[in-house]
KESE-26870 format. One record per residue (C-alpha): residue number from 1; x, y, z. Coordinates in steps of 0.25 Angstrom, whole numbers. Layout:
KESE-26870
+-----+-------+-------+-------+
!   i !    xx !    yy !    zz !
+-----+-------+-------+-------+
! NUM !     X !     Y !     Z !
...
+-----+-------+-------+-------+
END
This chain:
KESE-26870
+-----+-------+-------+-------+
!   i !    xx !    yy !    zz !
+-----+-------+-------+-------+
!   1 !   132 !    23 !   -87 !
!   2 !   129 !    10 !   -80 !
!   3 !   139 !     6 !   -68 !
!   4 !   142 !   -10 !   -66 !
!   5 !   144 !   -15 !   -53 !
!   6 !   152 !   -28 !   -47 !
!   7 !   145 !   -36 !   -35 !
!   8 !   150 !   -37 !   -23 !
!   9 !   158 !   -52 !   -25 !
!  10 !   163 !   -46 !   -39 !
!  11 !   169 !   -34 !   -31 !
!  12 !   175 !   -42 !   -21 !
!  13 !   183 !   -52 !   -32 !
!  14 !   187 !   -40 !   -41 !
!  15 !   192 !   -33 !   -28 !
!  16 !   198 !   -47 !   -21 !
!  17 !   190 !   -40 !    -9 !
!  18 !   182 !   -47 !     2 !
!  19 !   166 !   -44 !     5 !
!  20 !   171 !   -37 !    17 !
!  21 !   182 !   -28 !    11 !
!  22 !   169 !   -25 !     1 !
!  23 !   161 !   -23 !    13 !
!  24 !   172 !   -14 !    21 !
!  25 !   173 !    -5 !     8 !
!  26 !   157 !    -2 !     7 !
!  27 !   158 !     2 !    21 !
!  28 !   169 !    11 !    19 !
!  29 !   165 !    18 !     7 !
!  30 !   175 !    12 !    -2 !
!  31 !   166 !     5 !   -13 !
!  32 !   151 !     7 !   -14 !
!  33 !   142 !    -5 !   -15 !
!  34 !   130 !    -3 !   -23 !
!  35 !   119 !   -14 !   -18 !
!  36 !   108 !   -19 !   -27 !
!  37 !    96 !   -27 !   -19 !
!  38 !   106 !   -34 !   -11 !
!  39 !   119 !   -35 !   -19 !
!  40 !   131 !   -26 !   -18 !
!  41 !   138 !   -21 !   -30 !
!  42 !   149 !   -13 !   -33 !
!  43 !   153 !    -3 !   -45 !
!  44 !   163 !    -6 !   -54 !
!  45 !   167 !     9 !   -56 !
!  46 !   169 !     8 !   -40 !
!  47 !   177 !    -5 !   -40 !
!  48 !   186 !     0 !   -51 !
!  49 !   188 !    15 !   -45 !
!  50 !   194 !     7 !   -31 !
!  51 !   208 !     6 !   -36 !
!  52 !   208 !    21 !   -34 !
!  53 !   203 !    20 !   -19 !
!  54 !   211 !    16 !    -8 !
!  55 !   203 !     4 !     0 !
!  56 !   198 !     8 !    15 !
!  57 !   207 !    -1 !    25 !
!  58 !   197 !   -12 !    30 !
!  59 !   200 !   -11 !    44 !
!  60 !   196 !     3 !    45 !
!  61 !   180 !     1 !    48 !
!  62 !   183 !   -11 !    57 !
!  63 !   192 !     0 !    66 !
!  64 !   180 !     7 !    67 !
!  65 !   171 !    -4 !    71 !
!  66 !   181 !    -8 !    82 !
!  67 !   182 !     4 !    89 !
!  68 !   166 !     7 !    87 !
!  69 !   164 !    -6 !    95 !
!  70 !   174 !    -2 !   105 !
!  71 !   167 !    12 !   108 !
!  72 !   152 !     3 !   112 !
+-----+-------+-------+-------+
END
């Protein structure tokens, strides 16, 4: 079985997401990017299977960020 995968600007227009909430969800863990030479690409069993995730609240890793910089 072969899987299909959506590019990154196709996963961003399907979900009505910005590159940023994209790039937030890779870091977190809550969709893998799968990269090929130097484009990204997402499964489409990974897209579909999202309705049953809840999403990570955005703010979350940038909490971190500012209290790690506040600690140096």
């Amino acid at each position: 079985m072969q899987s299909k995968y959506y590019k990154a600007s196709q996963v961003m227009q399907i979900l009505g997401i910005s590159r940023v909430t994209l790039w937030h969800w890779e870091q977190v863990g809550y969709l893998k990017p799968y990269r090929f030479g130097r484009s990204v690409y997402y499964r489409i069993s990974d897209i579909q299977s999202l309705g049953s995730k809840k999403p990570p609240k955005f703010l979350s890793i940038y909490s971190k960020l500012k209290h790690n910089k506040k600690s140096l």
